[in-house]
MDTraj code that builds the backbone (N, CA, C; nanometers):
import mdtraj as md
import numpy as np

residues = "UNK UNK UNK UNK UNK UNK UNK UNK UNK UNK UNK UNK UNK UNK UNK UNK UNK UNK UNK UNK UNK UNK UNK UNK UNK UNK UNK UNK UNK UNK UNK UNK UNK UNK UNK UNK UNK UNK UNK UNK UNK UNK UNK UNK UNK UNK UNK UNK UNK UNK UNK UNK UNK UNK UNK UNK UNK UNK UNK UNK UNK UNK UNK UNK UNK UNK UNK UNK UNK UNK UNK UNK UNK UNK UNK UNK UNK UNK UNK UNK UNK UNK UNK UNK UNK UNK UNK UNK UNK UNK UNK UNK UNK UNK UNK UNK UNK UNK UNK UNK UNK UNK UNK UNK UNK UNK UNK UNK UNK UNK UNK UNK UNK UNK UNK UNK UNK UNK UNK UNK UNK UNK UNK UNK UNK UNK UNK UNK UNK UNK UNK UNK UNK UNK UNK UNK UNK UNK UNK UNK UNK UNK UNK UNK UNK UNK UNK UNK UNK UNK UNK UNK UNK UNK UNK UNK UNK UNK UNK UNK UNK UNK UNK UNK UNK UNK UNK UNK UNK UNK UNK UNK UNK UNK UNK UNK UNK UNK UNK UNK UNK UNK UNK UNK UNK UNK UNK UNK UNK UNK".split()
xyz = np.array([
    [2.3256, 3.9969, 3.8008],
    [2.3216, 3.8863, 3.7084],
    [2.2182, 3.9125, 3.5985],
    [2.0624, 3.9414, 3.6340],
    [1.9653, 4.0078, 3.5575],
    [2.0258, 4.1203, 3.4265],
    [2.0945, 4.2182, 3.5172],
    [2.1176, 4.3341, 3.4321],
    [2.2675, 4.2245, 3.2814],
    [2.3024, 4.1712, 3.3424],
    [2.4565, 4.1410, 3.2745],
    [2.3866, 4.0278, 3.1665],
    [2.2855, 3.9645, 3.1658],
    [2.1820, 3.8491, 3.1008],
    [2.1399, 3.9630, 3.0127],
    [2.0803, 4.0663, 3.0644],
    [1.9974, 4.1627, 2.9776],
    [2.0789, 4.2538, 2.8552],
    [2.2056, 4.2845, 2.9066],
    [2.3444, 4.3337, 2.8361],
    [2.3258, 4.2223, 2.6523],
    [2.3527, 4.0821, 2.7688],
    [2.4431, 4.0176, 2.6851],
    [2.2935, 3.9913, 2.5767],
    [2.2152, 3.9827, 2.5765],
    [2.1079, 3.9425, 2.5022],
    [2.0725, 4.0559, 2.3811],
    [2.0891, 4.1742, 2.4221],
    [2.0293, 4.2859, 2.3467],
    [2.1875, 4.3094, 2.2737],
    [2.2720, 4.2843, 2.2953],
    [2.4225, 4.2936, 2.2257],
    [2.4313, 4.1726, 2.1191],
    [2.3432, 4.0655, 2.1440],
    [2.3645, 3.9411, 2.0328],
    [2.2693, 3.9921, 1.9897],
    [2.1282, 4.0469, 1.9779],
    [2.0551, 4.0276, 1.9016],
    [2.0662, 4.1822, 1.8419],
    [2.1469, 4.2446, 1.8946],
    [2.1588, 4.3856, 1.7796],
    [2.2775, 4.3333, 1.6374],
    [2.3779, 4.2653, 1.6894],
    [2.4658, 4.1233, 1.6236],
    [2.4002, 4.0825, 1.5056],
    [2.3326, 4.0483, 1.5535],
    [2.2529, 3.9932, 1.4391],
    [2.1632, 4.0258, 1.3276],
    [2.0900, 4.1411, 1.3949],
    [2.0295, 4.2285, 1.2789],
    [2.1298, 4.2959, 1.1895],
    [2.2642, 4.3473, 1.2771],
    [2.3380, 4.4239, 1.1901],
    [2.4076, 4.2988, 1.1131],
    [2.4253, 4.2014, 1.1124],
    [2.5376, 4.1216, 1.0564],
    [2.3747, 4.1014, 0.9548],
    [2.2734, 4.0373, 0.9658],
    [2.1937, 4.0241, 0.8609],
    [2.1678, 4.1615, 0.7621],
    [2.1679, 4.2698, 0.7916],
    [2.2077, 4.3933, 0.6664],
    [2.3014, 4.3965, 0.6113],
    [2.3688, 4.3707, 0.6769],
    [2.5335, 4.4186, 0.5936],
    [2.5956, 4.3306, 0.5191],
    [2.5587, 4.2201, 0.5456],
    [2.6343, 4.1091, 0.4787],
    [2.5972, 4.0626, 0.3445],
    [2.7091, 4.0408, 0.2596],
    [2.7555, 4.0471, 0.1221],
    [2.7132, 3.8660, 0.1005],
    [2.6190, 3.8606, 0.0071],
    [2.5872, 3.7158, -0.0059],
    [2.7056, 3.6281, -0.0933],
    [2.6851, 3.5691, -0.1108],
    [2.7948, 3.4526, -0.1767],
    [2.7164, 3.3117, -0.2186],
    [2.6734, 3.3110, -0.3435],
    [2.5871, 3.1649, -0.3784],
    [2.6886, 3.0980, -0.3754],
    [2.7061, 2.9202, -0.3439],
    [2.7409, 2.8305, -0.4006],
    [2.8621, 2.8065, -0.2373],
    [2.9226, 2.6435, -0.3045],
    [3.0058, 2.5988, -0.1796],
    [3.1366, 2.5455, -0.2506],
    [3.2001, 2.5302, -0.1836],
    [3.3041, 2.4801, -0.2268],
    [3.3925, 2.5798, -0.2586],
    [3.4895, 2.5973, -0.3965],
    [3.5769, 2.7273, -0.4086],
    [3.5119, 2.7902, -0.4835],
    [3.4802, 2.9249, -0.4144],
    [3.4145, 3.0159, -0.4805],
    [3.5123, 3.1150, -0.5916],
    [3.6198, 3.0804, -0.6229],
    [3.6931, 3.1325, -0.7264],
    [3.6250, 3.1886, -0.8621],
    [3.5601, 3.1068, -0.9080],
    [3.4687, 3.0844, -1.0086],
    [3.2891, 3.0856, -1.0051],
    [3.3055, 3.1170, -0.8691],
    [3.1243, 3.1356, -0.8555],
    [3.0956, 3.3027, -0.8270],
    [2.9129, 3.3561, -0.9243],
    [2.9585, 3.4785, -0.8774],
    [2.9245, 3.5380, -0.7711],
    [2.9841, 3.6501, -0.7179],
    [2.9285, 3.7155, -0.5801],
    [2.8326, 3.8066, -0.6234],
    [2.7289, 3.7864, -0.5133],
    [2.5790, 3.8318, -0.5600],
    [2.6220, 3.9695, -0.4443],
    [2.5612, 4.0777, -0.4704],
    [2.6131, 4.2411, -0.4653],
    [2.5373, 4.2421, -0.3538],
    [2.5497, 4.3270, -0.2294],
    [2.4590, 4.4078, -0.1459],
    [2.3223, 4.4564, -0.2053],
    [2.2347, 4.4422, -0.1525],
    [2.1051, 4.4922, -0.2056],
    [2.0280, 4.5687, -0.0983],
    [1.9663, 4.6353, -0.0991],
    [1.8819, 4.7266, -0.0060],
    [1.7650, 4.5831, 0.0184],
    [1.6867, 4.6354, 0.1503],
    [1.5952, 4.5233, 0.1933],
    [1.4470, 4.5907, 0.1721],
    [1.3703, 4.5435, 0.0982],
    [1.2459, 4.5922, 0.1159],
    [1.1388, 4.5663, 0.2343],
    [1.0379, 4.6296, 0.2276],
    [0.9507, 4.5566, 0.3676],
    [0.8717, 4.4179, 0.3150],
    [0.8537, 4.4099, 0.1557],
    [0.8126, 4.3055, 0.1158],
    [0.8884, 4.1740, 0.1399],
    [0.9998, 4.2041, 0.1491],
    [1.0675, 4.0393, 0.1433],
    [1.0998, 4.0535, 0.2775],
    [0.9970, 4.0343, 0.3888],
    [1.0031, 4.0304, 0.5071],
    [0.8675, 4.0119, 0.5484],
    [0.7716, 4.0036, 0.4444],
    [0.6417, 3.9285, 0.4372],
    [0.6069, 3.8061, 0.4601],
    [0.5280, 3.7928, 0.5126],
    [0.5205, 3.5661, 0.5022],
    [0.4813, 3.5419, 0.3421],
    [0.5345, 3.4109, 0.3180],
    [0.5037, 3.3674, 0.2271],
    [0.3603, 3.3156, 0.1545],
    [0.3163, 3.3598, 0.0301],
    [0.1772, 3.2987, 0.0420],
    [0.1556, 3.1729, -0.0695],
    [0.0516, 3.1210, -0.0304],
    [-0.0151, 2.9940, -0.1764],
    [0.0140, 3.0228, -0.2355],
    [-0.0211, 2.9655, -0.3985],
    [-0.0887, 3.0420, -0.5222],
    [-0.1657, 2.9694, -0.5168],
    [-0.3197, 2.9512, -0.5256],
    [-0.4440, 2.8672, -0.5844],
    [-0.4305, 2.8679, -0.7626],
    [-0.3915, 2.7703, -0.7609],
    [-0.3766, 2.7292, -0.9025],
    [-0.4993, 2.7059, -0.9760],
    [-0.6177, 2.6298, -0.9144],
    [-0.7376, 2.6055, -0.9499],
    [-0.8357, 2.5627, -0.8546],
    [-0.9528, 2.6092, -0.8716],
    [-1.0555, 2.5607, -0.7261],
    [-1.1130, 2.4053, -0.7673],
    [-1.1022, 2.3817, -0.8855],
    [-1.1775, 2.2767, -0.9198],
    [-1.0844, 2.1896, -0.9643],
    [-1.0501, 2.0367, -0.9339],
    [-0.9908, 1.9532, -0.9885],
    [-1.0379, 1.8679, -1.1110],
    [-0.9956, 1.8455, -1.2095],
    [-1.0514, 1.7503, -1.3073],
    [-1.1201, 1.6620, -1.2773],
    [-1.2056, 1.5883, -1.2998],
    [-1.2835, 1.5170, -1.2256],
    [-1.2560, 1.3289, -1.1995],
    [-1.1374, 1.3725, -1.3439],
    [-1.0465, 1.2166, -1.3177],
    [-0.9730, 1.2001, -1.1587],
    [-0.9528, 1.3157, -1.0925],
    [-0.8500, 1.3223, -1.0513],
    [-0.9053, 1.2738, -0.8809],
    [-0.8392, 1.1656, -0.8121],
    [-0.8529, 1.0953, -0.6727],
    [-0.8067, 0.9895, -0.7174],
    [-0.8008, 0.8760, -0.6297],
    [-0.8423, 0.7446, -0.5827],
    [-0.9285, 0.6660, -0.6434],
    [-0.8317, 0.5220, -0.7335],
    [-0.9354, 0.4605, -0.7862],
    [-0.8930, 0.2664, -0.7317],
    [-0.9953, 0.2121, -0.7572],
    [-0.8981, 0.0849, -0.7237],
    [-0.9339, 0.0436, -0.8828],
    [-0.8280, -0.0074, -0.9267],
    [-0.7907, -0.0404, -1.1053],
    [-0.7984, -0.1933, -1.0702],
    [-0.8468, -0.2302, -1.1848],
    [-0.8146, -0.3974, -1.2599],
    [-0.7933, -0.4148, -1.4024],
    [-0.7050, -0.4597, -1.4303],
    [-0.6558, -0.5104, -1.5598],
    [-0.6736, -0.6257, -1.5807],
    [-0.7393, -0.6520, -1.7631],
    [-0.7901, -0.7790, -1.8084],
    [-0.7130, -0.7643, -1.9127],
    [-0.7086, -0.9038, -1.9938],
    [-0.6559, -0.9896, -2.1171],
    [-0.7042, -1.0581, -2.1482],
    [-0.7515, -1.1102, -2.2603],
    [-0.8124, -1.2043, -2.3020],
    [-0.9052, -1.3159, -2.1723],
    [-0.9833, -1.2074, -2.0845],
    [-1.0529, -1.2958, -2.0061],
    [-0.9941, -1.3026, -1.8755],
    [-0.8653, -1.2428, -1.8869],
    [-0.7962, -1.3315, -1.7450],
    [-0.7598, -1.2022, -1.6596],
    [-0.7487, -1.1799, -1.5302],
    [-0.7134, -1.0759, -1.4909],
    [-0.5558, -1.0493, -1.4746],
    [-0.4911, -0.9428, -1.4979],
    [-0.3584, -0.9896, -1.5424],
    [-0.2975, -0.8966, -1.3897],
    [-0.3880, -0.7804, -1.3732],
    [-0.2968, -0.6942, -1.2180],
    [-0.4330, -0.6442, -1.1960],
    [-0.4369, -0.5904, -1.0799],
    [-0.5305, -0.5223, -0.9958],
    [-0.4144, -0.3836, -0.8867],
    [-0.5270, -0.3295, -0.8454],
    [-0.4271, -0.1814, -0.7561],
    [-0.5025, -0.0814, -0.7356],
    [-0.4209, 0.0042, -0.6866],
    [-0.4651, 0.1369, -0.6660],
    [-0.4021, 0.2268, -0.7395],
    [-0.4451, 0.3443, -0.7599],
    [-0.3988, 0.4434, -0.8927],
    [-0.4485, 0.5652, -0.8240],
    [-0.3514, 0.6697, -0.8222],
    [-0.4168, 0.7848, -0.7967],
    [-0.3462, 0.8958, -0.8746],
    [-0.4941, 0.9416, -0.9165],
    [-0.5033, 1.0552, -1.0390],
    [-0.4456, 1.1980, -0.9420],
    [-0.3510, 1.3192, -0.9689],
    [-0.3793, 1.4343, -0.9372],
    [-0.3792, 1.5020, -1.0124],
    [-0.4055, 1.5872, -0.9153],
    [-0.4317, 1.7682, -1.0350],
    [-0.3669, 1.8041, -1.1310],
    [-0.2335, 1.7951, -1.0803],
    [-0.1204, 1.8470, -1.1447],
    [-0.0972, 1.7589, -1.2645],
    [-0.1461, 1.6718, -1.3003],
    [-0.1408, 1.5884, -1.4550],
    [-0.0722, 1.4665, -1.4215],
    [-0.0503, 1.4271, -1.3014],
    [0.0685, 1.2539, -1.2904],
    [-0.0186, 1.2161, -1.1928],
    [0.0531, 1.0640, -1.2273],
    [-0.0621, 0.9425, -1.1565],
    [0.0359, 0.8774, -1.0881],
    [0.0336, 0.8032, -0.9655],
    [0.1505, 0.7121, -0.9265],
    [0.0038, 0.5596, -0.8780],
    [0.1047, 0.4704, -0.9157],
    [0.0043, 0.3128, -0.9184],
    [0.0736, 0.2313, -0.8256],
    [-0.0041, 0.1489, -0.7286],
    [0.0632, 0.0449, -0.6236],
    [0.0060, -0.0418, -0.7276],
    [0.0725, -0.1212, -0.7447],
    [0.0376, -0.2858, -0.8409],
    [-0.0052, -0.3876, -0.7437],
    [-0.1196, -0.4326, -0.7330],
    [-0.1616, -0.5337, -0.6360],
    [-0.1178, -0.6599, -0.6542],
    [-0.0902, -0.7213, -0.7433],
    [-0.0451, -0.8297, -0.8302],
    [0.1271, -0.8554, -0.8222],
    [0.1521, -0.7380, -0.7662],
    [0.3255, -0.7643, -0.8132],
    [0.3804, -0.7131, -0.7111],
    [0.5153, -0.7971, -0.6271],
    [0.5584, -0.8388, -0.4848],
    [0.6653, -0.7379, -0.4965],
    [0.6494, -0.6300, -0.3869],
    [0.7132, -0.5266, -0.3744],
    [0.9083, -0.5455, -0.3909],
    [0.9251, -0.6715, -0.3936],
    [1.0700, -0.7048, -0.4419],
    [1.0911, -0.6875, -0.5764],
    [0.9829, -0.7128, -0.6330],
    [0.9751, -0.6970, -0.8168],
    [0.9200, -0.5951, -0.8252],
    [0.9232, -0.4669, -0.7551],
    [0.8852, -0.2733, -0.7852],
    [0.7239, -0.2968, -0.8205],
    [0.6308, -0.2713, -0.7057],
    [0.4631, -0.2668, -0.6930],
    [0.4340, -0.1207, -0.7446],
    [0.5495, -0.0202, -0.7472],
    [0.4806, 0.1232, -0.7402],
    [0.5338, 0.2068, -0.9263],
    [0.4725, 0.2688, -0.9991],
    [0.5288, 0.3103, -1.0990],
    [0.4198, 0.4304, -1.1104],
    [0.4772, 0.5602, -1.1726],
    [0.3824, 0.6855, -1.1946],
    [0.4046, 0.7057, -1.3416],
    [0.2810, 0.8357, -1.3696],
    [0.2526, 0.8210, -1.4756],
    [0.2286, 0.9779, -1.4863],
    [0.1876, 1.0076, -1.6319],
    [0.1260, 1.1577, -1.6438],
    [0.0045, 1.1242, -1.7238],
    [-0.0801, 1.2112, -1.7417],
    [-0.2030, 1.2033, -1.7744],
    [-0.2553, 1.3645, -1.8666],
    [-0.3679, 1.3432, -1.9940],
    [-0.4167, 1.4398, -2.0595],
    [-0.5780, 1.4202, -2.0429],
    [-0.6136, 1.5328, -2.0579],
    [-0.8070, 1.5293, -2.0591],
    [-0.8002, 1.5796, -2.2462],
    [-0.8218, 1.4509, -2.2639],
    [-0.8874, 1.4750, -2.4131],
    [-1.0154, 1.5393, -2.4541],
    [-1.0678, 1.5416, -2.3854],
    [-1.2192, 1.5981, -2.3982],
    [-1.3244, 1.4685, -2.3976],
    [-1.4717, 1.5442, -2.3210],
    [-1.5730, 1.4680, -2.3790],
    [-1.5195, 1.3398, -2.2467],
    [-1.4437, 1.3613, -2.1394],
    [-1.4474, 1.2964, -2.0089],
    [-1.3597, 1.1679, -2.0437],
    [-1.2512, 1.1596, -2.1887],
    [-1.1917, 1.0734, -2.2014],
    [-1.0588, 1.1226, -2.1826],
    [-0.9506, 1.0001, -2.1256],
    [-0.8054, 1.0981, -2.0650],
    [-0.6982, 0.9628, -2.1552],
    [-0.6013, 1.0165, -2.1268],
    [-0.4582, 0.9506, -2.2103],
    [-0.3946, 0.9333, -2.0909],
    [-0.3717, 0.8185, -2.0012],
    [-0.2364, 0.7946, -1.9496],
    [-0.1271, 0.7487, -1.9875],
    [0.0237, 0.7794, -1.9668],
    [0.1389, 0.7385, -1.9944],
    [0.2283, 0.7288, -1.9024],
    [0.2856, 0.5702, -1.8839],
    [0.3083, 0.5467, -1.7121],
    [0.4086, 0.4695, -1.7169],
    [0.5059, 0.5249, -1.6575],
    [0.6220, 0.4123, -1.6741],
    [0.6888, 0.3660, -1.5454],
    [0.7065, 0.2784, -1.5806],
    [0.7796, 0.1486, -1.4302],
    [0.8624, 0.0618, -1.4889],
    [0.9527, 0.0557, -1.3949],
    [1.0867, -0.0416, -1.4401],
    [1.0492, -0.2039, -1.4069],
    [1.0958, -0.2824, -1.4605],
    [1.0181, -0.4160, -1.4620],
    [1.2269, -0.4524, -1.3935],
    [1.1354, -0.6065, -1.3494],
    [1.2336, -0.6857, -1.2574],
    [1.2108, -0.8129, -1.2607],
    [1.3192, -0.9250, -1.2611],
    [1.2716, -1.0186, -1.3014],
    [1.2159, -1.0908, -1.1519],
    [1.1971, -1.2554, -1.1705],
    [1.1069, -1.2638, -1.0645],
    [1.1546, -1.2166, -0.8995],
    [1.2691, -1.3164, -0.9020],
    [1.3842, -1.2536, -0.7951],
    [1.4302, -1.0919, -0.7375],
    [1.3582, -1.0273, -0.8166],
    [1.3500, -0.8601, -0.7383],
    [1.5008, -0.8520, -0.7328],
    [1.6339, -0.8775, -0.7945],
    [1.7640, -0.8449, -0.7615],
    [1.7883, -0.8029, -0.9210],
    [1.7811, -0.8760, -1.0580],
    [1.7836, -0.8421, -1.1971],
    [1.7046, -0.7309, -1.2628],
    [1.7376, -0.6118, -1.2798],
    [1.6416, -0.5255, -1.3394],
    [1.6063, -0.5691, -1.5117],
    [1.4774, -0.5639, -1.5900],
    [1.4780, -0.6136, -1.7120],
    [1.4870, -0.4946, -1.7640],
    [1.4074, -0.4268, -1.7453],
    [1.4465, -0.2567, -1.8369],
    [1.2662, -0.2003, -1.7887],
    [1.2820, -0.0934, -1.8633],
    [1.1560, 0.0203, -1.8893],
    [1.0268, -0.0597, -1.8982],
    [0.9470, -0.0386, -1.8451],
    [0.8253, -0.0914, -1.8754],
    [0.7023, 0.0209, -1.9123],
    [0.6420, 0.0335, -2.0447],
    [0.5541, 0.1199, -2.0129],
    [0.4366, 0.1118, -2.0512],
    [0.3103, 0.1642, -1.9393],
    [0.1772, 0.1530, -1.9809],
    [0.0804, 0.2910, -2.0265],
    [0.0497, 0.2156, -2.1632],
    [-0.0439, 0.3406, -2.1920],
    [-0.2095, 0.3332, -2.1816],
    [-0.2124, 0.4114, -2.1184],
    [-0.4025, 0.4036, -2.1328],
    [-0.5143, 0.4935, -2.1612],
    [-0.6393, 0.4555, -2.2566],
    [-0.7052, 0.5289, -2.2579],
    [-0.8437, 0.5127, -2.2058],
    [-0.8699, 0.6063, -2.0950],
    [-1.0041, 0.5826, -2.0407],
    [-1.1280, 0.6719, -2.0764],
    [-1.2371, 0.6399, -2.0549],
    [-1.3332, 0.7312, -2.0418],
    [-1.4217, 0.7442, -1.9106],
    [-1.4673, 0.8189, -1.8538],
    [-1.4950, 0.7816, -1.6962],
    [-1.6655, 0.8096, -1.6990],
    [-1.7047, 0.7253, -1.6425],
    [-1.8833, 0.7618, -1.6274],
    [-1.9313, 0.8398, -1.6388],
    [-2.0920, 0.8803, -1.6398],
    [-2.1509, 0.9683, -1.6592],
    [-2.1494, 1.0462, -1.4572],
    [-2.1412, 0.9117, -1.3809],
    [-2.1419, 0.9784, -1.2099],
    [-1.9982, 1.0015, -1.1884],
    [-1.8852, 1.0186, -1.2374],
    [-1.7525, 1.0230, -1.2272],
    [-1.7179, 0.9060, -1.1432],
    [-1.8081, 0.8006, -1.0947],
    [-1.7440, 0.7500, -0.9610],
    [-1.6537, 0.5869, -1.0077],
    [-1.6980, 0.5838, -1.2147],
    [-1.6110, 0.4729, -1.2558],
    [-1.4778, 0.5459, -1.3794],
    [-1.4537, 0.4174, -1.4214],
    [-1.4188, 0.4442, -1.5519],
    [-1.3788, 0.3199, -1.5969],
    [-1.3521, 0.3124, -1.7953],
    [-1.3239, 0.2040, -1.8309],
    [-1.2663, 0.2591, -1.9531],
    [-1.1667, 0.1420, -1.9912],
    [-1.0635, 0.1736, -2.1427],
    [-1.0340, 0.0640, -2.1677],
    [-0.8916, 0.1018, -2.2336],
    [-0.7609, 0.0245, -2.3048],
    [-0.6650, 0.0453, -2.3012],
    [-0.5815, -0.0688, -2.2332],
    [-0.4255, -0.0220, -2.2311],
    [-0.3296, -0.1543, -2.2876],
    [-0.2216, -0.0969, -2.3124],
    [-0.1244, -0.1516, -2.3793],
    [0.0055, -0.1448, -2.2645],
    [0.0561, -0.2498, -2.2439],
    [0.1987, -0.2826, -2.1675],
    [0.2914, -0.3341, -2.2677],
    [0.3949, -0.2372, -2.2182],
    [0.5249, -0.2660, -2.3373],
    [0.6527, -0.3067, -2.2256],
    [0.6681, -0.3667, -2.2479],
    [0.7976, -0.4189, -2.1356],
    [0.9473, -0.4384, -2.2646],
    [1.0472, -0.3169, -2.2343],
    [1.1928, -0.3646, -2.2983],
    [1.2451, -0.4037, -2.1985],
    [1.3876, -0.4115, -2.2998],
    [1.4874, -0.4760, -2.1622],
    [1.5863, -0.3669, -2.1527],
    [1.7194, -0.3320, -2.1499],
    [1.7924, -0.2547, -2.0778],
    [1.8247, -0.1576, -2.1909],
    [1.8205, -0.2506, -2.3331],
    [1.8657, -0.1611, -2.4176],
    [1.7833, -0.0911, -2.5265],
    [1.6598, -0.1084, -2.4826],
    [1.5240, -0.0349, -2.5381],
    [1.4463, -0.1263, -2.6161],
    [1.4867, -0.2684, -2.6649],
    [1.4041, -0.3619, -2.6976],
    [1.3254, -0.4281, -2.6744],
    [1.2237, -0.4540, -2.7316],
    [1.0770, -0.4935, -2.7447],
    [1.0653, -0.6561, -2.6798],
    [1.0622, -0.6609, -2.5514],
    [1.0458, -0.8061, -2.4589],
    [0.8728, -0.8901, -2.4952],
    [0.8206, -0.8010, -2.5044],
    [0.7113, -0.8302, -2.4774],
    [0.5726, -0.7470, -2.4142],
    [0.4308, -0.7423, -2.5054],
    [0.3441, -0.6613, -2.5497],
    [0.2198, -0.6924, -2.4891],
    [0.1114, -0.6616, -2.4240],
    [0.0211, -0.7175, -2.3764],
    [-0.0898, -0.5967, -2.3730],
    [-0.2023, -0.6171, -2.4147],
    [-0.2861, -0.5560, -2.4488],
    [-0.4502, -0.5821, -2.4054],
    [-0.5501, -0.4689, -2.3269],
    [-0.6569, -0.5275, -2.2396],
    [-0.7046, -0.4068, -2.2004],
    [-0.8146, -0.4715, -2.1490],
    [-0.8959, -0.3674, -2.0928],
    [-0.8849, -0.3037, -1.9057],
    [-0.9092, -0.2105, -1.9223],
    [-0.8841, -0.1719, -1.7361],
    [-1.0275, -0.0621, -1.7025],
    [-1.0338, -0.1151, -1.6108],
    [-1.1877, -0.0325, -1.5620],
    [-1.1414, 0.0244, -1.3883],
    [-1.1686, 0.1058, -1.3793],
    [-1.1383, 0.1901, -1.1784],
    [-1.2817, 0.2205, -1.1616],
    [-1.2945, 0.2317, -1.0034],
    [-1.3761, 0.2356, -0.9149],
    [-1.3165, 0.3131, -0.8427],
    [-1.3812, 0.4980, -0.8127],
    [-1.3442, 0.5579, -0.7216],
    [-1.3364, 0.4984, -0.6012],
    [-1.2495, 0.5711, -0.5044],
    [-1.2194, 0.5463, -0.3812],
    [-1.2515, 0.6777, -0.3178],
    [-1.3615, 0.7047, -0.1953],
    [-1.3610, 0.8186, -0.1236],
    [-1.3437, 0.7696, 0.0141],
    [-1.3494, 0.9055, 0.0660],
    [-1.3347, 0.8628, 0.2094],
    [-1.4217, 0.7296, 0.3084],
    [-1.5343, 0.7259, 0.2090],
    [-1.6279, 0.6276, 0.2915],
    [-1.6324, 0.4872, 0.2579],
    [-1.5629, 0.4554, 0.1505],
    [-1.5244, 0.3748, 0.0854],
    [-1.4507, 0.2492, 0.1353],
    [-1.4918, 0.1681, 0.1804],
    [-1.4528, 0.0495, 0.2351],
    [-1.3557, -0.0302, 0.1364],
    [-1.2221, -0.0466, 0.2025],
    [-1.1269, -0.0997, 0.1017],
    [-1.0542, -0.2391, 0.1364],
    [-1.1566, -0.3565, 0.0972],
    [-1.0909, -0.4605, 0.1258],
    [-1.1278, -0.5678, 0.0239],
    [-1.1312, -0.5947, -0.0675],
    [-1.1485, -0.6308, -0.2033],
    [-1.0810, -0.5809, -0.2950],
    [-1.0702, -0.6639, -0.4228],
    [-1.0329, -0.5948, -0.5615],
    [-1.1454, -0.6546, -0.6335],
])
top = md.Topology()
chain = top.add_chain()
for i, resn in enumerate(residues, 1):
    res = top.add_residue(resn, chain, resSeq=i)
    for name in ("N", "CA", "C"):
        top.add_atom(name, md.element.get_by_symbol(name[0]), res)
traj = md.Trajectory(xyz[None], top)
C-alpha cells in the first residue's frame, strides 16, 4: 500500500512540474478567437524568486496619520470626524455629524504646498435626509497649515454641494482645525 501511495504521489507531482513547463499560456476567458496567445517562454531562476517590497519612502509627510477634524461657519459648528491623511497623497473622512444612511465616509487627495501648508480635494456624494435620494457630488476643498509640533492644524474650506446634473445647490464656507490622533490618544470627545 506504502510503495503504491509512493508510486502514485511522485507520478502526480512529476505531472505537474512537466504540465507547468510545457504549457502554452492563453490570457483572457471566454472565446478566445480574438484574444492573443501568449508564446512558450523559457523559465528563468528569477521568476521563481519570492516576491519583494519596494520602500517607496522611509519618511512620511508629516501631514500624514490620524486627525480628529471640526468644521466651523459663521460661529456654529457645522461637522466634526475623523480624517486620515496617507502617504500616498489621499485622505478618506468618517463625518461625525452625518448618519451613516446619508453616506458618513468620503475621500480625498491631498498636495504639500510648501512651508507645512497642504491643499485638500475631497469628494462625497451627498443624500438627502432619508439616505434613499442621492442629491449629487459634493465637494470639499481645503487649505491647511499644520503647527509648528505637527500634532495640530488649522485652515479653510469651502463645501460645494451639486445635484445630479453638476449644478450649484449650495456653498458653505469656514474654518476647520485637526488634532492628531496617536496611539495614546484617548478618543472620546470631539
Amino acid at each position: 500500500m506504502k510503495t503504491t501511495l509512493r508510486k502514485l504521489t511522485v507520478t502526480f507531482g512529476a505531472f505537474v512540474v512537466v504540465a507547468m513547463m510545457a504549457a502554452t499560456a492563453n490570457a483572457g476567458c471566454g472565446d478566445i478567437a480574438h484574444k492573443p496567445i501568449l508564446k512558450r517562454q523559457a523559465f528563468r531562476a528569477s521568476e521563481f524568486a519570492m516576491p519583494q517590497l519596494q520602500l517607496v519612502s522611509q519618511d512620511n509627510d508629516p501631514i500624514t496619520g490620524m486627525w480628529e477634524v471640526t468644521f466651523t461657519s459663521s460661529g456654529a459648528t457645522i461637522d466634526t470626524g475623523y480624517s486620515v491623511w496617507h502617504a500616498d497623497g489621499t485622505e478618506i473622512m468618517n463625518s461625525g455629524d452625518r448618519s451613516p444612511l446619508t453616506g458618513d465616509y468620503c475621500m480625498g487627495v491631498w498636495k504639500n504646498l510648501g512651508n507645512n501648508r497642504y491643499k485638500l480635494n475631497h469628494a462625497g456624494i451627498g443624500w438627502d435626509s432619508t439616505g434613499t435620494v442621492q442629491v449629487g457630488p459634493a465637494n470639499i476643498v481645503e487649505e491647511v497649515e499644520l503647527g509648528t509640533k505637527g500634532n495640530a492644524f488649522s485652515g479653510t474650506f469651502t463645501i460645494t454641494q451639486y445635484d445630479l446634473n453638476g449644478n450649484v445647490l449650495a456653498t458653505v464656507s469656514g474654518n476647520i482645525t485637526g488634532k492628531r490622533i496617536d496611539v495614546d490618544t484617548v478618543i472620546n470627545t470631539f
